[in-house]
C-alpha positions in Angstrom: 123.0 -16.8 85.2 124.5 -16.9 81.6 121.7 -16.5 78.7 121.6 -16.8 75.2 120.1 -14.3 72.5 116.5 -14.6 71.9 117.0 -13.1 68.6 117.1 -16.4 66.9 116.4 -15.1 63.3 119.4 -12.5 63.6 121.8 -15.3 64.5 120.3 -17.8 61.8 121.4 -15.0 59.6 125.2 -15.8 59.3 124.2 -19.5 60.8 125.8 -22.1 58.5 124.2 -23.9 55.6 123.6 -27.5 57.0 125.0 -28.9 54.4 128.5 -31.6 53.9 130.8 -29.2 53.7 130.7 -25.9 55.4 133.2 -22.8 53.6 136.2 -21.9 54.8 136.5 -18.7 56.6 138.2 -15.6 55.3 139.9 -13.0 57.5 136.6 -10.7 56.9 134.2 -13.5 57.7 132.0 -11.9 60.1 131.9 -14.2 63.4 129.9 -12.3 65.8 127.4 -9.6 65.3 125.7 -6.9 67.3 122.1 -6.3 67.7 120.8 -4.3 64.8 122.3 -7.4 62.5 126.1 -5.2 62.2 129.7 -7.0 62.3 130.9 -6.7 65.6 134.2 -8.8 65.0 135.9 -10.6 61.9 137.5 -14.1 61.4 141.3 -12.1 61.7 140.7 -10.4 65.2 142.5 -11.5 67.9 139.2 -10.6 69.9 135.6 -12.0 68.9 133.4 -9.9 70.8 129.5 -11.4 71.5 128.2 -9.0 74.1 125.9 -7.2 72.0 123.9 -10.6 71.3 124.3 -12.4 74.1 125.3 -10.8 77.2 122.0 -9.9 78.7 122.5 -10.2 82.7 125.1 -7.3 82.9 127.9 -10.0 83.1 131.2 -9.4 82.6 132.1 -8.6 78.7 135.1 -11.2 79.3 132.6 -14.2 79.7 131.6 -13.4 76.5 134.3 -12.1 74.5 136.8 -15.1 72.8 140.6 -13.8 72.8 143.3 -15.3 71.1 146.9 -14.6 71.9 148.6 -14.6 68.4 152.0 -13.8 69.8 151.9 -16.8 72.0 150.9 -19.6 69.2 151.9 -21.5 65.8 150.1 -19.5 63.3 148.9 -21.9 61.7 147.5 -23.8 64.7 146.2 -21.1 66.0 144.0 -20.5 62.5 142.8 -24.1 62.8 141.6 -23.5 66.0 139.9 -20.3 65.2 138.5 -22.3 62.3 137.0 -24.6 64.5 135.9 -22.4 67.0 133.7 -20.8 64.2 132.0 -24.1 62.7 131.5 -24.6 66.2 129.1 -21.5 66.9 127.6 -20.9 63.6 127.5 -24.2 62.5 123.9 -25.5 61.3 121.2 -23.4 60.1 118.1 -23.1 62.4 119.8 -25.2 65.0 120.9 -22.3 67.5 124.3 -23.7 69.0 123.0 -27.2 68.9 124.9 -30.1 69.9 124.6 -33.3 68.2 123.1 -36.2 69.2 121.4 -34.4 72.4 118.2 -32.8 73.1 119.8 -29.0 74.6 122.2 -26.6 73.0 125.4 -25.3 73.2 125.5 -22.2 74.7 127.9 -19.4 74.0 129.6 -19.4 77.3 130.4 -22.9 77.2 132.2 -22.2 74.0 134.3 -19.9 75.6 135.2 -22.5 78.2 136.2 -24.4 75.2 137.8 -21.7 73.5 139.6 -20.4 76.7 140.9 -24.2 77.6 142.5 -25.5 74.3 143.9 -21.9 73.8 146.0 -22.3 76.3 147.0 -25.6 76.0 147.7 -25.3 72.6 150.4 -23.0 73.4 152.9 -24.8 74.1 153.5 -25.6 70.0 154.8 -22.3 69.9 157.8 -21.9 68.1 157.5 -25.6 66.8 156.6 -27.6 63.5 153.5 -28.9 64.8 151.4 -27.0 62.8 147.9 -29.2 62.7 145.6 -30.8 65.2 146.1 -33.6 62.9 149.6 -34.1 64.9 147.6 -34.8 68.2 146.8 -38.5 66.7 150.6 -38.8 66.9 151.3 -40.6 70.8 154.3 -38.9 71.1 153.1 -35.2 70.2 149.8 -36.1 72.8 152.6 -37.3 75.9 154.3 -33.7 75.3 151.1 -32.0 75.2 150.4 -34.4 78.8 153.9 -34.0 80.4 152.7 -29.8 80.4 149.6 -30.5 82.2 151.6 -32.8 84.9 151.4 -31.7 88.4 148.1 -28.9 87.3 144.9 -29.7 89.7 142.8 -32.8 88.9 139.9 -31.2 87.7 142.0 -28.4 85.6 143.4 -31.3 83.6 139.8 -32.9 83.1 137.8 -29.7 81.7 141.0 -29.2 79.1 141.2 -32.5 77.7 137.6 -32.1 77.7 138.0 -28.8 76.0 140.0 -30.6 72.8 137.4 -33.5 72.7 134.5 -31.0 71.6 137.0 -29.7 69.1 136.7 -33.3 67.1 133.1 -32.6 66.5 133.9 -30.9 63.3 136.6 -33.1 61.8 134.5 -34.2 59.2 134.8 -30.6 57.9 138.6 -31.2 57.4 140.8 -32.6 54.9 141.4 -36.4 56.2 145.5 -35.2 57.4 143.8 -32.2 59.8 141.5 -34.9 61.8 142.3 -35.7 65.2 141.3 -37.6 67.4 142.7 -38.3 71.4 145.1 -41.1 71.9 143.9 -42.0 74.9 145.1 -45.8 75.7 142.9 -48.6 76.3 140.2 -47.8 78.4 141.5 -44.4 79.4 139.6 -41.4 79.3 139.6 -37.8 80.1 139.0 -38.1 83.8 141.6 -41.3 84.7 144.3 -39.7 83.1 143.5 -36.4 85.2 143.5 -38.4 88.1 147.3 -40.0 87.4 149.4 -36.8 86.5 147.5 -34.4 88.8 149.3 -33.0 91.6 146.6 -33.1 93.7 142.7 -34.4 93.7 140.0 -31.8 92.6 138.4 -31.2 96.2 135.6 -29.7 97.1 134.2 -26.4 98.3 134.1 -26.4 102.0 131.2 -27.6 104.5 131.0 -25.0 106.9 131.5 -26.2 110.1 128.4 -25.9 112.6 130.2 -23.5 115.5 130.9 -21.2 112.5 127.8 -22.0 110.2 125.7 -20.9 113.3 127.6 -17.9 114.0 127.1 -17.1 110.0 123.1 -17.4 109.8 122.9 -15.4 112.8 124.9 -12.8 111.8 123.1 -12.6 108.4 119.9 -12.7 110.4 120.7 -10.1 112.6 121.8 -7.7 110.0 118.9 -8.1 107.7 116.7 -7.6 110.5 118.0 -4.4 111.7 118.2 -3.3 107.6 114.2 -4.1 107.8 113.7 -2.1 111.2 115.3 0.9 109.2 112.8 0.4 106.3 109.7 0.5 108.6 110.9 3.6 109.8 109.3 3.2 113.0 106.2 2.7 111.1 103.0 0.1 112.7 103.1 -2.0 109.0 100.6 -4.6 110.5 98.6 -1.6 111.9 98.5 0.6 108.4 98.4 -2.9 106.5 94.7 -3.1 108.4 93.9 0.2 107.9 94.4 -0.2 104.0 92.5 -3.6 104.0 89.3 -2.0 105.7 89.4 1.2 103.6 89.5 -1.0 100.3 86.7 -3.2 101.7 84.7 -0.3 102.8 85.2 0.7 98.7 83.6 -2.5 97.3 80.4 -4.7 97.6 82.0 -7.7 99.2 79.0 -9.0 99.3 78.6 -9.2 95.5 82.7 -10.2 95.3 82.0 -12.9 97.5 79.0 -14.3 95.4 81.1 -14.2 92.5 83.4 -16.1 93.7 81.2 -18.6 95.1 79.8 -18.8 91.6 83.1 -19.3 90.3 84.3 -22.2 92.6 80.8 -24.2 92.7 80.6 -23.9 88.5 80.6 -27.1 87.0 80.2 -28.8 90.9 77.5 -31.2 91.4 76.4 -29.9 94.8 74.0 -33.1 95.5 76.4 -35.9 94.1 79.9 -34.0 95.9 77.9 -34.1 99.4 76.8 -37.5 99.4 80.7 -38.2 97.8 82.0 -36.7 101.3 79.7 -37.5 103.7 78.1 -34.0 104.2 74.1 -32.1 103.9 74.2 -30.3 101.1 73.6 -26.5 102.8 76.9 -27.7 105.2 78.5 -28.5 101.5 77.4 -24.7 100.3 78.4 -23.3 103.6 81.9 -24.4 103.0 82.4 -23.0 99.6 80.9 -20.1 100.9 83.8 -19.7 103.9 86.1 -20.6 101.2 84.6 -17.6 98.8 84.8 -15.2 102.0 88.1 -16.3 102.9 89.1 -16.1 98.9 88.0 -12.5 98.8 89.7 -11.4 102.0 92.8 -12.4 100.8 92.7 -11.0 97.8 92.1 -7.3 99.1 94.8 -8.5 102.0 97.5 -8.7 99.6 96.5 -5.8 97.7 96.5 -3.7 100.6 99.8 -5.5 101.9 101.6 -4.6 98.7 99.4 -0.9 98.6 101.4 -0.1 102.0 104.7 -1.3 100.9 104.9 0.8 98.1 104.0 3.6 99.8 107.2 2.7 102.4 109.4 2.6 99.4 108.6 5.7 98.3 109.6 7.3 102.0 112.5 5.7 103.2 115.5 6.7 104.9 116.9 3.9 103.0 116.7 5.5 99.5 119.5 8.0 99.9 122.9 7.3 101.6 123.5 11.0 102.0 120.5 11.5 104.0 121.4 8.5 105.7 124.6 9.8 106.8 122.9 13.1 107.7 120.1 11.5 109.9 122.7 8.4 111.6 125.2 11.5 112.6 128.4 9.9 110.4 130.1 10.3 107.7 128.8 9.9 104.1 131.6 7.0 103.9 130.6 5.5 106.8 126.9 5.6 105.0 128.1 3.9 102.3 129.9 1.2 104.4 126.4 0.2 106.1 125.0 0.0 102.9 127.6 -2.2 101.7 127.4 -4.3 105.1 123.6 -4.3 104.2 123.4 -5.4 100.4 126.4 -8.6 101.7 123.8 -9.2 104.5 120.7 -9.6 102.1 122.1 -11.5 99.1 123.7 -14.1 101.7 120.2 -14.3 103.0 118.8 -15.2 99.9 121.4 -17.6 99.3 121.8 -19.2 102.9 118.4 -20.0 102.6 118.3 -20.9 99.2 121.0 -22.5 98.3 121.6 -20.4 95.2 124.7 -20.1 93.0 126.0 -17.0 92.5 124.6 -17.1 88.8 121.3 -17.4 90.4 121.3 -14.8 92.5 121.9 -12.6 89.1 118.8 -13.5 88.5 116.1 -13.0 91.3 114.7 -9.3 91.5 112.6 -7.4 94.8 109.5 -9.3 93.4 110.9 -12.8 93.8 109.4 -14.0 97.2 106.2 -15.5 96.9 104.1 -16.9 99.8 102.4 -20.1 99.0 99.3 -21.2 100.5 98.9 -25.4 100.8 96.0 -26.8 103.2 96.5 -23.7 105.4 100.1 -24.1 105.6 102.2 -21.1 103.9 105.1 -22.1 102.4 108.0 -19.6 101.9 109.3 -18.9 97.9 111.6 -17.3 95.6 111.3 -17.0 91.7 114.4 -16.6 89.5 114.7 -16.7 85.9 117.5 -18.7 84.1 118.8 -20.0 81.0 120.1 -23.3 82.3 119.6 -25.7 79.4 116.9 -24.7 77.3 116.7 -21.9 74.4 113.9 -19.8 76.3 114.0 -18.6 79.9 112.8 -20.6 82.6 110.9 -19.6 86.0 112.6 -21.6 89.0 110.8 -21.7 92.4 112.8 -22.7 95.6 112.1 -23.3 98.8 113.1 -20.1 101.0 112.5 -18.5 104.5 110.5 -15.3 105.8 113.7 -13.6 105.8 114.3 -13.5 102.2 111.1 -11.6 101.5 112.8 -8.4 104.1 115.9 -8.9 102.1 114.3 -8.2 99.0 112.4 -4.8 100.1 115.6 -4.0 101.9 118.0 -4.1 98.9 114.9 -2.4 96.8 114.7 1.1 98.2 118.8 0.6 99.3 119.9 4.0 97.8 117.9 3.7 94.9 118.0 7.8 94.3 121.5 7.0 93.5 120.8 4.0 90.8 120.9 4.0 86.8 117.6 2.0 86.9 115.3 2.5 89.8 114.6 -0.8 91.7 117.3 -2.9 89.8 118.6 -4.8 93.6 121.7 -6.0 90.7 122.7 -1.9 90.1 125.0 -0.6 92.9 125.4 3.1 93.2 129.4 4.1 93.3 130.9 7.3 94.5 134.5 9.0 94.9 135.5 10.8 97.8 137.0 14.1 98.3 140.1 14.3 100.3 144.0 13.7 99.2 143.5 10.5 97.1 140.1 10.0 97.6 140.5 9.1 101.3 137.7 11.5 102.6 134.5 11.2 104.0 132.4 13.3 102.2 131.3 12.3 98.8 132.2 14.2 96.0 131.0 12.5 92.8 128.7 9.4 91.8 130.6 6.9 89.2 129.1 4.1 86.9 127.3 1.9 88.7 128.5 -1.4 89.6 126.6 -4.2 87.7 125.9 -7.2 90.6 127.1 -9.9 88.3 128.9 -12.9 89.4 131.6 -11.7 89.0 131.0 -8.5 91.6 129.2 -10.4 94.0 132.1 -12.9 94.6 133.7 -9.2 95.6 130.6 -8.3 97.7 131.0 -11.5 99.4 134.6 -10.7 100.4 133.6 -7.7 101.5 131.1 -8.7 103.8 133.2 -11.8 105.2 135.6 -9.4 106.3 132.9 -7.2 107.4 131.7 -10.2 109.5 135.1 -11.7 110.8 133.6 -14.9 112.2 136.8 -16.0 113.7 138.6 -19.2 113.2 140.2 -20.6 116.3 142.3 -23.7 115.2 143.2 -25.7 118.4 138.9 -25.4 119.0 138.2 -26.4 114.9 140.5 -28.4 113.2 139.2 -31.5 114.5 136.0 -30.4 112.8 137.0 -29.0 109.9 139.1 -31.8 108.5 137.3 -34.0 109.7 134.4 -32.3 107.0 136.8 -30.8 104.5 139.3 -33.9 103.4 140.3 -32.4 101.0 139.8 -28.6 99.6 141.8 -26.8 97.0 143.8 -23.8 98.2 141.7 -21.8 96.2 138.8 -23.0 97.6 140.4 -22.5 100.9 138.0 -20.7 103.4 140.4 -19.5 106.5 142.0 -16.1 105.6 144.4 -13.8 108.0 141.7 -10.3 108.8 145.1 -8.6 108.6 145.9 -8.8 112.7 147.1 -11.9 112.9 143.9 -13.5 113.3 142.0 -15.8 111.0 138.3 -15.6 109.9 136.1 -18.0 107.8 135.1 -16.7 104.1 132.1 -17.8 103.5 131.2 -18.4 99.8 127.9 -19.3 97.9 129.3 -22.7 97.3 130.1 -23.2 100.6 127.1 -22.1 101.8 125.5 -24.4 98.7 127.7 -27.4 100.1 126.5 -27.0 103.5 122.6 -26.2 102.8 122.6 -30.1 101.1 125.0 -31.3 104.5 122.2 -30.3 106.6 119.2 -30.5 105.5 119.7 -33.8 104.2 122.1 -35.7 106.7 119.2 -35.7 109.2 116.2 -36.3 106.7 115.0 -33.3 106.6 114.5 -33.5 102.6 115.0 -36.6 100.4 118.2 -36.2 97.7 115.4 -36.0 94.9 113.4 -33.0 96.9 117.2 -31.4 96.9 117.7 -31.9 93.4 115.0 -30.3 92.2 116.0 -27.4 94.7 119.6 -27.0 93.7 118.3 -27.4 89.7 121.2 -30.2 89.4 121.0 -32.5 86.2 122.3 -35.2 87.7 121.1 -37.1 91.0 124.8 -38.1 91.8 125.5 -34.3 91.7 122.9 -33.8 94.5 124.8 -36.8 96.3 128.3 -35.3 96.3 126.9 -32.0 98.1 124.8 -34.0 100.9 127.8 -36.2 101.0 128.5 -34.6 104.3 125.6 -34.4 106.9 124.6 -32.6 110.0 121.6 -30.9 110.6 120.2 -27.3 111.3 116.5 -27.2 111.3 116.4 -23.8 109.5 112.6 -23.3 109.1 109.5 -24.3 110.9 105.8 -24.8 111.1 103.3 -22.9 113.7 101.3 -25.7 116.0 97.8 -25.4 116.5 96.2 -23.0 119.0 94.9 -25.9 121.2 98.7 -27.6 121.2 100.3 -24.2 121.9 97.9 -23.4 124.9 99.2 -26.6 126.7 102.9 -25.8 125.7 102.5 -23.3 127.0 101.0 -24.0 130.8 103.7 -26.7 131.1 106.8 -24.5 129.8 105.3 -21.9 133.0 105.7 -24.7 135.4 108.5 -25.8 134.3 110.4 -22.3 134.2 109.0 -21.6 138.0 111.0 -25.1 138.9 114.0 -24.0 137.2 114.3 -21.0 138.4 113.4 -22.3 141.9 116.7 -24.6 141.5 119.1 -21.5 140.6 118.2 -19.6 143.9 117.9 -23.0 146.1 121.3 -24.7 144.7 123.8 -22.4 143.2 126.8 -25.0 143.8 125.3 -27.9 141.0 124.7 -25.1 138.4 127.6 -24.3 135.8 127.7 -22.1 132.8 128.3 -18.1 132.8 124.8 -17.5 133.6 125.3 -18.3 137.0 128.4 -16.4 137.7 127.1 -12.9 136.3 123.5 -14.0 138.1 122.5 -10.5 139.9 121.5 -9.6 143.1 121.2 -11.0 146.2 120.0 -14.8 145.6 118.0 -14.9 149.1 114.5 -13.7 147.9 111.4 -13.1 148.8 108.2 -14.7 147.0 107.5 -11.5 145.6 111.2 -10.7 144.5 111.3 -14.2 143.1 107.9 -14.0 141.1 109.1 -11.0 139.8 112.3 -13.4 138.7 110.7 -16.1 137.0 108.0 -13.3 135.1 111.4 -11.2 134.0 112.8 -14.5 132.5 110.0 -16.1 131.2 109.7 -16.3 127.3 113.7 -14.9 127.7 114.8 -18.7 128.3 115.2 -21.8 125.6 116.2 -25.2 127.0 116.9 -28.6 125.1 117.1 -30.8 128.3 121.7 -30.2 128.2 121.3 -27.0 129.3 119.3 -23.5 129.5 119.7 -20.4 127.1 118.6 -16.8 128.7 119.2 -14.6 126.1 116.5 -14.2 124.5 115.9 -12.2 121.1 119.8 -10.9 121.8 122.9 -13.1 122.3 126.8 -11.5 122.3 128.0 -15.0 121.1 126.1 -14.1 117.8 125.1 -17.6 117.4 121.9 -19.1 117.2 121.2 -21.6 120.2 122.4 -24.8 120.6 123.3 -26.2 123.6 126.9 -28.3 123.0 128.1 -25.0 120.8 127.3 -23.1 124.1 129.0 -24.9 126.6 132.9 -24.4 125.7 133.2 -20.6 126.0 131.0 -19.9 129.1 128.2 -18.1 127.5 126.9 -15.7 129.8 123.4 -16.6 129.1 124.1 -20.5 129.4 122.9 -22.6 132.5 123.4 -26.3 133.3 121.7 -27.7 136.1 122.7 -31.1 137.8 120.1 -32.4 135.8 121.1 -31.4 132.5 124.7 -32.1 133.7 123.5 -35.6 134.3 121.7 -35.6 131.1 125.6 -34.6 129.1 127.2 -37.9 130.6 124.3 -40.0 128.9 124.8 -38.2 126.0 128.7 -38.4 125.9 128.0 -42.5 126.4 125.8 -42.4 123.7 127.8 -40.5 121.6 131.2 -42.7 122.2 128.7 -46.1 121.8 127.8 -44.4 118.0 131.5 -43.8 117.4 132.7 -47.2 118.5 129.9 -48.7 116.0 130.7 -47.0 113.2 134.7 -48.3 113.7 133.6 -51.4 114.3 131.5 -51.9 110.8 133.7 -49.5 109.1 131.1 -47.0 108.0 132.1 -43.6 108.9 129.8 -40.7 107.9 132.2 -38.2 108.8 129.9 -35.3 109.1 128.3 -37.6 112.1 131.2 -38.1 113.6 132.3 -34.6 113.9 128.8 -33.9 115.3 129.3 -36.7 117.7 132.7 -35.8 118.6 131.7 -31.9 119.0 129.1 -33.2 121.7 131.5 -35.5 123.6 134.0 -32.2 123.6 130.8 -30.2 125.3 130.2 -33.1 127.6 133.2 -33.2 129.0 133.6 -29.5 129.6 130.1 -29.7 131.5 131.2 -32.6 133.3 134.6 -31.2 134.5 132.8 -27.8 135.6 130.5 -30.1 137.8 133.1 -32.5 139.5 132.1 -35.9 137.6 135.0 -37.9 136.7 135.5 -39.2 133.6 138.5 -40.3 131.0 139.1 -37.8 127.9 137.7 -40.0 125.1 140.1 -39.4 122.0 139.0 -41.2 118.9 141.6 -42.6 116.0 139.7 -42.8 112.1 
């Protein structure tokens, strides 16, 4: 995340006087400084650098450096700009980058935007007479300056105009002929005149479609897991965790920590008046501060012993070195450093899948950011970042997250930290060089600079990893979907890329994975738009509303039932699995699915060979009434498990009885009945209706496979 200085009395020092008229810069004007207070660039540079000051999150020094391209600009324009640019940052003494008339500031980096925007737009004077912003009031100077953004992307257009409009807010510091302001014609503004010369709309970062999203998340799961199984080192952490908890309790008077405590939670309390208040004797009203005390000091030494033993795993690790790595895996050094890359993708897109983070924001979590929340016995899963969104200090964000994040974080903690600048920085990356003719070796042969996980690099980690992954796009199975999700997307934005062998693979971005956090979790009501605002950190409400525009639902995280409810769950799910099972053996002909067609062994069995069946199974097997998953923990469709996703490639761990079969046709009619609704009112929720047509696809692939008839259904938005 971008941040200001907090040194607000060092930039006060060349801060403007607020007074009526502010002086005119001179070429040795000093317009940014460094931190001990010395120029770091003059009014005449081409270059205004502010890293020293500002640039505190290891960003890269061209978000925070201002160029100007002399050779490309009226000189004289080009001064005026710089002029303004200037009053713009130091203007107004003890007002750090404000902006009038609102309650926030102007941070450097949005300057920059400013700066970068009308720079280049302002080029296209070169080599004329207009010399002055003061010719942009003319109508015919502002068409040229429109006819060279014709045909540039929607939203391109918007932040440049944009750009120019800040630029007014010091006009009163000009003589009345250098004044400008935008001739926009009645009732125009920046944004419809965007929209009428663009070539094309502004878009959207893609949803991720489900079959892909699924795949993604499991992946990401998978690989962070087995990351976390390394870190344990074969290690019993539950088992030492105990160990650790009863050695520190065996240390203290509990006893005497649990009075205290008591003491501490019953001060001020009136015993008498609170038990009568709920209904309770007072000694049952003492007893239950008293289990609260106990259970208050238990957790207390839990954690500390839970974070005792972690540390102690850090500092052992066969994650720490990737050299040793190599040595101990039985591969190459580069190979070593590979997985490691493969790892660190895996983690971050943890955090963020489960998040919904920017990129920024992932800048600025560190391996202590997961926090477990207790709430009326219910633990709720959180992460901490630090940011510099809108106000002049730093401000703790909490989101929502899952367990996974918290193995992320120790993961990318110890992940070759012998090799980092700063030990335990998850943002440093160690970097090497390999030996070999032109590096193309697999031993290491020297460690560079490390790479600085800024936004910038972790858009390339990203890459990496998406590669690394090659979910594969298959387009006569996913266009329907995808366009039917993704109207329209810039071809930047664009997420289907060539792995380099003629086949395509999705590239999965934060934003995308932003986009399609608020598509799911809201589309079914799993969160309100207000609980998602607050998770995304958006200003605006109708910003949360354009991400959940889209909606279809993955229920991502979930709460443990009570012992009493699990005990019944689980008597029925036995009986229910015998019967099942019972049907595979008895009717092979009405099941479908590749479960069934790799089924082993003879399927004439004895009661004994059959038991042993159904207890070999049991727990393996997941079943949502369309059909019956046995793949348990594992699955080589690398996708978590949803029946209709399933169905069209003959997962061998899929079965569909006649039942379930049955089940699909009721589901295809409902599905069609939604559809034909939503035509006949008019209302289409797209995301819906690719879930609905996705289903009907699945349907009729199950229905096909067991002999029902049935008319493809083909739908026409």
């Amino acid at each position: 995340m971008f941040s200001i200085s907090h040194d607000h009395a060092l930039f006060d020092k060349y801060s403007l006087p607020t007074t009526t008229d502010y002086p005119v810069p001179t070429n040795r004007t000093v317009v940014s400084v460094n931190k001990d207070g010395s120029p770091a660039s003059y009014f005449e540079n081409d270059v205004w650098d502010f890293n020293d000051l500002f640039n505190t999150t290891k960003a890269s020094k061209s978000l925070y450096t201002l160029a100007f391209q002399s050779a490309k600009h009226n000189p004289k324009l080009l001064s005026e700009l710089k002029q303004r640019m200037y009053w713009l940052i130091w203007g107004g003494k003890g007002a750090l980058l404000s902006v009038e008339g609102t309650d926030t500031f102007r941070k450097i980096e949005s300057l920059k935007l400013v700066q970068h925007c009308a720079e280049h737009t302002l080029r296209m004077f070169f080599d004329t007479s207009i010399d002055s912003f003061g010719y942009l009031n003319n109508e015919i100077v502002f068409s040229q300056l429109v006819e060279s953004l014709k045909g540039q992307a929607e939203k391109t257009i918007t932040i440049k105009l944009d750009a120019l409009s800040v630029l007014t807010q010091v006009n009163q510091y000009f003589p009345e002929p250098h004044r400008f302001q935008i001739p926009y014609q009645e009732g125009q503004a920046a944004r419809s005149l965007a929209k009428k010369i663009a070539g094309y709309g502004k878009g959207h970062h893609p949803t991720v479609i489900p079959v892909i999203y699924e795949q993604y998340l499991s992946r990401i799961i998978n690989d962070v897991e087995s990351a976390y199984t390394e870190f344990l080192n074969g290690r019993d952490f539950d088992g030492d965790v105990e160990s650790e908890y009863n050695a520190l309790v065996a240390s203290i008077d509990s006893g005497a920590e649990v009075k205290a405590l008591y003491q501490e939670l019953t001060a001020g309390v009136d015993i008498k008046e609170k038990a009568q208040l709920n209904k309770l004797s007072e000694s049952e009203l003492v007893n239950d501060f008293m289990e609260k005390a106990k259970d208050g000091v238990e957790a207390i030494y839990r954690n500390q012993a839970h974070r005792s033993v972690l540390e102690a795993y850090k500092k052992e690790n066969p994650l720490l070195d990737v050299k040793e790595y190599a040595k101990s895996n039985g591969i190459t050094e580069r190979q070593a450093v590979n997985a490691f890359n493969v790892i660190r993708g895996a983690c971050f897109g943890a955090c963020s899948a489960f998040t919904g983070m920017r990129n920024s924001e992932l800048t600025q979590i560190d391996s202590t950011s997961y926090q477990e929340v207790d709430i009326d016995g219910i633990t709720l899963c959180t992460m901490r970042s630090w940011t510099n969104k809108l106000e002049k200090l730093a401000r703790e964000d909490t989101w929502a997250c899952a367990p996974i994040c918290e193995k992320a974080l120790l993961v990318l903690s110890v992940l070759n930290d012998h090799y980092r600048s700063e030990s335990g920085d998850i943002h440093f990356a160690p970097r090497f060089t390999f030996d070999g003719s032109g590096g193309r070796g697999d031993n290491i042969k020297r460690q560079l600079k490390d790479i600085a996980l800024n936004t910038t690099n972790l858009s390339n980690q990203w890459r990496f990893y998406g590669k690394h992954l090659d979910i594969r796009y298959i387009p006569d199975e996913m266009d329907e979907l995808y366009n039917l999700l993704n109207p329209v997307v810039p071809k930047s934005y664009y997420p289907i890329k060539d792995n380099g062998s003629g086949e395509l693979y999705w590239h999965v971005s934060t934003h995308s994975l932003r986009r399609t956090f608020a598509h799911f979790v809201v589309g079914h009501g799993l969160v309100s738009l207000a609980s998602l605002k607050h998770q995304f950190k958006h200003i605006n409400l109708s910003m949360t509303a354009i991400y959940a525009s889209h909606s279809e639902v993955l229920t991502l995280m979930g709460v443990q039932k009570p012992a009493e409810i699990k005990k019944q769950i689980e008597e029925q799910y036995n009986a229910q699995h015998h019967d099942y099972m019972k049907d595979i053996i008895e009717h092979p002909e009405e099941q479908s699915g590749g479960y069934i067609q790799s089924f082993e062994g003879d399927r004439v069995k004895s009661s004994a060979e059959f038991n042993e069946l159904v207890s070999k199974t049991k727990g393996a097997n997941k079943s949502t009434g369309f059909g019956t998953c046995f793949a348990g923990d594992s699955c080589s469709m690398n996708h978590l498990f949803e029946s209709s996703k399933c169905v069209g490639r003959d997962c061998e761990n899929l079965n569909v009885n006649k039942r379930e079969a049955e089940n699909w046709v009721r589901r295809r009619e409902g599905c069609i009945a939604k559809i034909e609704k939503m035509k006949e009112m008019d209302l289409f929720n797209k995301s819906s209706l690719a879930t609905q047509l996705s289903d009907i696809r699945a349907a009729e692939k199950v229905m096909s496979d067991h002999g029902i008839e049935f008319d493809k259904y083909r739908v026409e938005v």
